[in-house]
C-alpha positions in Angstrom: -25.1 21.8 6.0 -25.8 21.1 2.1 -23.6 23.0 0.2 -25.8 25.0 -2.9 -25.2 23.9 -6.4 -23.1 25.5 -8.6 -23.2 25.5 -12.5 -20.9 22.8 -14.1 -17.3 24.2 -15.5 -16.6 24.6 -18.9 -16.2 27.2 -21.9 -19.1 29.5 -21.9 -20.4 33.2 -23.9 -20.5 34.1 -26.8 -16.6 33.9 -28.1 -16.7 30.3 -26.0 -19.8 29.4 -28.3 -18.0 30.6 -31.6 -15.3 28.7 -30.7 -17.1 25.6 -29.7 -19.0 25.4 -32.5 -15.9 25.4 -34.9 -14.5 22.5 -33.1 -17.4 20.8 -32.9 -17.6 21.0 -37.3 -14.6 19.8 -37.3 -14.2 16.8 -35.4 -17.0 16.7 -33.2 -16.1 13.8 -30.9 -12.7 15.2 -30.6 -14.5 18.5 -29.0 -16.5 16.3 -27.0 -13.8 14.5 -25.4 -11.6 17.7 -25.0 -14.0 19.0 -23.1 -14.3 15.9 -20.5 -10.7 15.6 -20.4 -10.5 19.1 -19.4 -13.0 20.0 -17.5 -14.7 16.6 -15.8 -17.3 14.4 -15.7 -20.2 17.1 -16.2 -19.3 20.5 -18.7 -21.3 22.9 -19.6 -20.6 24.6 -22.7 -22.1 26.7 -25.6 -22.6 25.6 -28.8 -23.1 28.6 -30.7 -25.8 30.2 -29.0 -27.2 26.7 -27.4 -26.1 26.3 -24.0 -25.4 22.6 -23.4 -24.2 20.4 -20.6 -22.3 17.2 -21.6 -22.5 14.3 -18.9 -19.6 11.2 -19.4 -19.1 9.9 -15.8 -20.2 6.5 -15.3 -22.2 7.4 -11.7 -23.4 10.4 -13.2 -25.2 8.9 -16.3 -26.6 6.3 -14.1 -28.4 9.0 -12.0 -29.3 11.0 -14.7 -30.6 7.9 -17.1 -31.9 6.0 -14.6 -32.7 8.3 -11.6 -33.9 11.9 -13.0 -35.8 10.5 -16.5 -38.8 12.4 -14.9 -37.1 15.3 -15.2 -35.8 15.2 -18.4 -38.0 15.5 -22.0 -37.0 15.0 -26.2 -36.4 17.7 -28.2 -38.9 18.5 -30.5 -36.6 17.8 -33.4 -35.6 14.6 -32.1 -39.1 14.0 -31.6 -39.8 14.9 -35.2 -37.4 12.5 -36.9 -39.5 9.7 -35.8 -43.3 11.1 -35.8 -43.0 12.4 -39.4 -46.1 13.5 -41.1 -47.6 10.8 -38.5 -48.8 11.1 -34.7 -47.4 10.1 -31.4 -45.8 7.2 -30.3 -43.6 5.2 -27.9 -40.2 7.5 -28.9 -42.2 10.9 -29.0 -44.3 11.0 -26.0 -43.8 11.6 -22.6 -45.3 11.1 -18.8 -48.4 9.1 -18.2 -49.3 8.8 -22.5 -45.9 7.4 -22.8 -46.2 5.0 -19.5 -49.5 3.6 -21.2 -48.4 2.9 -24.5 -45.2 0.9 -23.4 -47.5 -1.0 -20.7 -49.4 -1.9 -24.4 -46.3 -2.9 -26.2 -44.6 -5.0 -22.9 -46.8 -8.4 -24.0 -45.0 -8.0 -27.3 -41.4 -7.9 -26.1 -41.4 -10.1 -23.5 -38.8 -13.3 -24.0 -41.6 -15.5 -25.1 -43.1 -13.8 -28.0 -39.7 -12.3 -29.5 -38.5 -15.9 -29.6 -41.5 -16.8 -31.3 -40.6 -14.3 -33.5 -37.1 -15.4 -34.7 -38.5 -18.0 -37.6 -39.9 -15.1 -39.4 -36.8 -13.4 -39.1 -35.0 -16.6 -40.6 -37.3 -17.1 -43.3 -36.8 -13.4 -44.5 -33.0 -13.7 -44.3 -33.3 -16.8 -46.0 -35.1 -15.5 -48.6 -32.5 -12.5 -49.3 -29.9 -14.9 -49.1 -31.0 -16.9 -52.1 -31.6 -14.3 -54.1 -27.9 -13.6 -53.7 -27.1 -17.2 -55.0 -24.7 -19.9 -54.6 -22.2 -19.9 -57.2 -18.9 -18.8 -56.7 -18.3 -14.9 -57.9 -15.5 -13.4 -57.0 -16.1 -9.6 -58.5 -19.8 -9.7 -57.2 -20.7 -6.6 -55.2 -24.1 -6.0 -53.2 -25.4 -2.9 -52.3 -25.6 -4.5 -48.4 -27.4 -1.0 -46.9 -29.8 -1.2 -49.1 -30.4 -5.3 -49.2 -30.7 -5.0 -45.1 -32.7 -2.3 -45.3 -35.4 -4.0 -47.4 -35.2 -6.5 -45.3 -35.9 -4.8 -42.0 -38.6 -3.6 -43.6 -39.7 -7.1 -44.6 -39.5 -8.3 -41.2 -41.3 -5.3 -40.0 -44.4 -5.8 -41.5 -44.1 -9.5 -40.7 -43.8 -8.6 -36.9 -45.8 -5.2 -36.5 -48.9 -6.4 -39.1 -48.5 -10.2 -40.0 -48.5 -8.2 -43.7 -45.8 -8.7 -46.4 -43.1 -6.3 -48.1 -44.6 -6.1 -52.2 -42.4 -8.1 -54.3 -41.4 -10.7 -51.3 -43.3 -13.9 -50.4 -46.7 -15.3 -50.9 -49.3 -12.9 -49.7 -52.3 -15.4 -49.2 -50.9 -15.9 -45.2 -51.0 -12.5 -44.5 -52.9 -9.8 -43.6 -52.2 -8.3 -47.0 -49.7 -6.5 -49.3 -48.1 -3.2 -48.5 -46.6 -1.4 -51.2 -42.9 -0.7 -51.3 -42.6 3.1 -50.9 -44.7 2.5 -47.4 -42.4 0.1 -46.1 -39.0 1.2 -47.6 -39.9 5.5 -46.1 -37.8 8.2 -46.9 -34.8 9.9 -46.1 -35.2 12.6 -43.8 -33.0 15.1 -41.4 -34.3 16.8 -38.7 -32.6 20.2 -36.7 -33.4 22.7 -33.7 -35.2 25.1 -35.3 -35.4 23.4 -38.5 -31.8 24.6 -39.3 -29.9 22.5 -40.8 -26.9 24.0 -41.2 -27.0 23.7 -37.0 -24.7 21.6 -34.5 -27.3 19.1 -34.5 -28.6 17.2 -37.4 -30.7 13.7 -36.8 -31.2 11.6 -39.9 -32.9 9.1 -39.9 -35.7 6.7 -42.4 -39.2 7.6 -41.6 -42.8 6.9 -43.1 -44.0 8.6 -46.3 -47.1 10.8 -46.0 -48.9 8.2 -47.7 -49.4 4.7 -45.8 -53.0 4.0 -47.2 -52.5 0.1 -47.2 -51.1 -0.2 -43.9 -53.5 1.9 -42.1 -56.5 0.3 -43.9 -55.1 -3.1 -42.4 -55.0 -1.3 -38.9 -58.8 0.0 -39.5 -59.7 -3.7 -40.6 -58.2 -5.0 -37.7 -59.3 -2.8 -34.9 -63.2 -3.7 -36.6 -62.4 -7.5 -36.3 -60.3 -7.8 -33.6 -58.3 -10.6 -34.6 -55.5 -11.9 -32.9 -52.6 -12.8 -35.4 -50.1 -12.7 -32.8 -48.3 -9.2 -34.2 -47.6 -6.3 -32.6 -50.5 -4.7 -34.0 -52.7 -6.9 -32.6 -51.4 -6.5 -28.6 -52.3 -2.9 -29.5 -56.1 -3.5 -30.6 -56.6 -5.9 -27.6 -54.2 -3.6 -25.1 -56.5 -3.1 -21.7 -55.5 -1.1 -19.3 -56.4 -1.0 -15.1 -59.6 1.2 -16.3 -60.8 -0.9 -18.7 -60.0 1.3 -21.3 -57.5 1.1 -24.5 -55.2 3.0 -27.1 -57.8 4.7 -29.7 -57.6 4.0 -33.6 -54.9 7.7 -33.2 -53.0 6.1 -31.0 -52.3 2.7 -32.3 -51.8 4.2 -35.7 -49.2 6.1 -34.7 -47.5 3.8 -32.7 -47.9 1.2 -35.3 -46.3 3.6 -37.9 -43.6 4.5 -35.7 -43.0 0.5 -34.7 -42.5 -0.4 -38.6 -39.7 1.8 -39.0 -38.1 1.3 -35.5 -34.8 -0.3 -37.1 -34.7 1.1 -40.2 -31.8 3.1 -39.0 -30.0 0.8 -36.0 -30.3 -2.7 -38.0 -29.1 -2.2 -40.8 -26.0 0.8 -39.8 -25.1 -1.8 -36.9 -24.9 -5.5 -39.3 -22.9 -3.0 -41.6 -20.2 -2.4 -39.1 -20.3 -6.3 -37.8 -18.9 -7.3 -41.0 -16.6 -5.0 -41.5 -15.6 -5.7 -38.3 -15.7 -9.2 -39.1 -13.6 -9.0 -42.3 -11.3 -6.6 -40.2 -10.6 -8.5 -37.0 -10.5 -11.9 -39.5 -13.0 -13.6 -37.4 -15.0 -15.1 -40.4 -14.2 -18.4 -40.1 -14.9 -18.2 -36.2 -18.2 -17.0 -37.0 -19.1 -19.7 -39.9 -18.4 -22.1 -37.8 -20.5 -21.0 -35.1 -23.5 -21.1 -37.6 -23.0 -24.2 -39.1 -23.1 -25.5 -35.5 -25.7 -23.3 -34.0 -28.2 -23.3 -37.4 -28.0 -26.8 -38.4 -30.9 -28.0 -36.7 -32.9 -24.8 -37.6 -33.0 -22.0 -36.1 -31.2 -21.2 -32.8 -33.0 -21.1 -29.6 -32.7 -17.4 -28.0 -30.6 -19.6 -24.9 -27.8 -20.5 -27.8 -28.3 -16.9 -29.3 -27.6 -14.9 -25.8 -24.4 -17.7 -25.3 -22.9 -17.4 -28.7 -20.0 -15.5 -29.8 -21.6 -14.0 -33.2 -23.6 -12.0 -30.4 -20.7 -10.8 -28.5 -19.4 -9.6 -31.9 -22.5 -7.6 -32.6 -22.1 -6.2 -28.8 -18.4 -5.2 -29.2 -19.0 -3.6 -33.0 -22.1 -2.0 -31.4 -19.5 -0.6 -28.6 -17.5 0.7 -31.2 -20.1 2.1 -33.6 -23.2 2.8 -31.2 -26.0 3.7 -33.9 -27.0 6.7 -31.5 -23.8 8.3 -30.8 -25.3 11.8 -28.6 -28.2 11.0 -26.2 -29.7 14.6 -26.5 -32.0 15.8 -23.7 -33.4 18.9 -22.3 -33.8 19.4 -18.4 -37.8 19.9 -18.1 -37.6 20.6 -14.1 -34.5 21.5 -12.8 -32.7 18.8 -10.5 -29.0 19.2 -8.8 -26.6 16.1 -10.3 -23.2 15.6 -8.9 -23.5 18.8 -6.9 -24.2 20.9 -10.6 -27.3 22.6 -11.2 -29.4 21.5 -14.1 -31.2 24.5 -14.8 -34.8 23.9 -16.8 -34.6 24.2 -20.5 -30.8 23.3 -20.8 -29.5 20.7 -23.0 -28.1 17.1 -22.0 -26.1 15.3 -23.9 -24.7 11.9 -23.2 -22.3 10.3 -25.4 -22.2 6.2 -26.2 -19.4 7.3 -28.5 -17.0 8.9 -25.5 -18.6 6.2 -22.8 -17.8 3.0 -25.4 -14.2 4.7 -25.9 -13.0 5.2 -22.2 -10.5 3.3 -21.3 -11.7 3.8 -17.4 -14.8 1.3 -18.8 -13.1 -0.6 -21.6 -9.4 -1.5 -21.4 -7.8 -1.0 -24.8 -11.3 0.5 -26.0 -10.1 0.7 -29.7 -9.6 -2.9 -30.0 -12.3 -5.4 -31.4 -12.9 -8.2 -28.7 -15.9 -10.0 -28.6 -14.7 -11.5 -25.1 -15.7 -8.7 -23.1 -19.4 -9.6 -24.1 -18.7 -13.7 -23.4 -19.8 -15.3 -20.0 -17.6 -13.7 -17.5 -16.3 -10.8 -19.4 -17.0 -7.4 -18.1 -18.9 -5.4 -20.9 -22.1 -7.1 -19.4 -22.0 -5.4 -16.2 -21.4 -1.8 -17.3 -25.1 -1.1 -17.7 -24.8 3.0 -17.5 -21.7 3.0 -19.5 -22.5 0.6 -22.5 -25.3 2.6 -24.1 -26.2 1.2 -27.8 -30.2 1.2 -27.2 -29.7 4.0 -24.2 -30.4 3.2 -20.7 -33.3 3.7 -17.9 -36.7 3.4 -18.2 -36.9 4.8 -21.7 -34.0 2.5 -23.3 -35.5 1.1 -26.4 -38.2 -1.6 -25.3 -37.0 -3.6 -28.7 -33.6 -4.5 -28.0 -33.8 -7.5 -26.9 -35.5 -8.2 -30.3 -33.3 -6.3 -32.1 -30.3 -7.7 -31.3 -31.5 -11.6 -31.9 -32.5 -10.7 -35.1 -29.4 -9.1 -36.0 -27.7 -12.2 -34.7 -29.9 -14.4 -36.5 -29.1 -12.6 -39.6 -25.4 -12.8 -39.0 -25.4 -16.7 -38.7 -27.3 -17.4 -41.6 -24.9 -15.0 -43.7 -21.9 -16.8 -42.2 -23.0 -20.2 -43.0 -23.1 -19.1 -46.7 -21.1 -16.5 -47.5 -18.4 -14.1 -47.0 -18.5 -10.5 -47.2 -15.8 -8.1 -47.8 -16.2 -4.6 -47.8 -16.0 -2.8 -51.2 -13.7 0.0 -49.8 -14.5 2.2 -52.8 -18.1 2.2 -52.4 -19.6 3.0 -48.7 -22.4 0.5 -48.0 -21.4 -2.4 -50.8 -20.0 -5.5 -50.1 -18.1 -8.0 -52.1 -20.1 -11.4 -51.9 -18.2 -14.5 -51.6 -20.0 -18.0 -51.4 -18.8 -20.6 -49.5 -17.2 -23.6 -50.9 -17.9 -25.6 -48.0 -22.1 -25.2 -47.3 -24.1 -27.6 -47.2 -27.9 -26.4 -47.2 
């Protein structure tokens, strides 16, 4: 005889809510973590007036990542911090629409092509890096968010239209110039309810209302056809088992949304890798790492997934996951764990709590690349270690992503040193290296 579910424990109504809600403002992970030491593995709590479960087991994320995505949906705000004044894409929709469009953008980051990939990535870095110069400076200080930021966006319109960044490169290879403001986005933060004075807040960068240039390339290229070997291009020649494809809607939106996919992650995530870095005094590890790695060219993705500089970027990424809550709402109720997860509730999962617990990480608060080397254990935690999410919706570029950050990382190291400008967030102090030889 099954026993019925029961709704998870925790601190619910309306004083519960009030109460909540101040914790929450002021230290939010805190609450977060009181909760789970208190109450278990699954809590539901209010938030206000938002009724909320929180989920920080390891068995129980897996089911409910891996096992019960079906029954879960995004928030329309969530949604909205990545559609914009744009349609539909990978991150926004859901069911069959969002099993076609990933079946569309598979080709694209499959081993092969993101490898093929990583040259482009170099050249861009490259080019960053010697506009930074080679002379010794000892006061000079770069704004580093916004220098990696340009240069995701760079690398996007490399990768997404085989396009180039205004201001960067020789245009006469590529399928033509996009203006700055396209690439670079806005700003913009997104609430339930459009409140944001709320418990939830997503910010993010985003596309501008106006992307005339890159959706004229999109129009020219669904006309011709053309296979440049971009993303954009898998989406034009995309067949599915009917014979039929993504229309011009679809694979502008999706284009749109692909160009600004790591506007937020790359550039917040090689942030914290130097600081860690500089903090953990590993720079001299790392440099010579790259000048072993890089002096033939650019690494293989074999060295890449082997080297150390990666592990870095894992462990940092363990310790400042760019997506912190995982924030889902139950679209048909399931039973978890023996809890009830009634429709319409909110999920939250939390890489921040999961990357901090020492039942998953043993002295989680330390920087140690080594759990991420062959043999070390942070590679088999796949429902605890959560920086790109987990399931059949974790992000499908993150295998990209993180060989480009690592890429990045080497080519810095093999030239420079970077020390965080404590007094300024985001700004770096810019050391060459004495010892590089180009």
């Amino acid at each position: 005889m099954s026993l019925m579910p029961t709704r998870p424990p925790g601190p619910r109504g309306e004083h519960s809510g009030i109460v909540n809600y101040e914790a929450w403002q002021a230290d939010m992970f805190g609450f977060l973590r009181a909760l789970a030491d208190r109450y278990g593995d699954v809590v539901a709590f209010d938030l206000g007036r938002s009724p909320s479960i929180l989920v920080d087991g390891a068995s129980q994320v897996r089911e409910l990542l891996f096992e019960r995505e079906a029954c879960l949906r995004k928030p329309e705000f969530v949604k909205d911090s990545n559609r914009g004044h744009w349609g539909d894409g990978l991150t926004t929709l859901e069911g069959s629409a969002w099993q076609a469009h990933r079946q569309a953008l598979r080709p694209a980051c499959r081993p092969r092509p993101v490898s093929d990939r990583l040259p482009v990535v170099a050249e861009c870095a490259g080019d960053m890096l010697d506009a930074w110069g080679c002379e010794p400076a000892p006061d000079r200080v770069i704004d580093l968010a916004r220098e990696l930021r340009i240069l995701t966006a760079r690398i996007a319109a490399r990768v997404v239209l085989d396009a180039e960044l205004e201001g960067y490169g020789p245009s006469e290879r590529r399928s033509g110039i996009v203006p700055f403001d396209e690439l670079y986005g806005e700003d913009y933060a997104s609430a339930p309810g459009g409140d944001p004075s709320g418990p939830l807040v997503m910010v993010r960068p985003r596309a501008p209302r106006r992307m005339e240039t890159a959706i004229r390339i999109i129009d020219e290229r669904i006309a011709s056809r053309e296979g440049r070997g971009d993303v954009l291009s898998d989406l034009v020649q995309a067949r599915f088992p009917d014979g039929g494809g993504l229309t011009r809607d679809e694979i502008v939106g999706e284009v749109i949304q692909m160009l600004y996919a790591g506007h937020l992650t790359v550039p917040f995530s090689l942030l914290h890798l130097w600081s860690d870095i500089a903090g953990n005094d590993l720079g001299a590890a790392i440099a010579a790492e790259a000048d072993r790695l890089c002096a033939g060219g650019v690494p293989g993705s074999s060295d890449l997934l082997e080297s150390y500089c990666l592990a870095a970027l894992k462990e940092s990424m363990r310790l400042h996951p760019p997506a912190p809550i995982l924030y889902r709402e139950v679209d048909s109720a399931f039973e978890l764990g023996g809890f009830e997860f009634a429709r319409d509730a909110a999920v939250w999962v939390s890489p921040q709590l999961l990357h901090l617990d020492p039942r998953h990480f043993p002295e989680p608060h330390r920087f140690l690349p080594e759990r991420f080397m062959r043999g070390g254990s942070g590679a088999t935690l796949r429902s605890v270690y959560l920086p790109f999410g987990a399931g059949p919706r974790a992000c499908i570029g993150a295998r990209l992503a993180m060989l480009q950050m690592t890429v990045i990382s080497l080519l810095v190291a093999r030239r420079f040193r970077l020390i965080p400008a404590r007094e300024e967030s985001g700004r770096f102090r810019v050391h060459a290296r004495a010892d590089h030889v180009p």
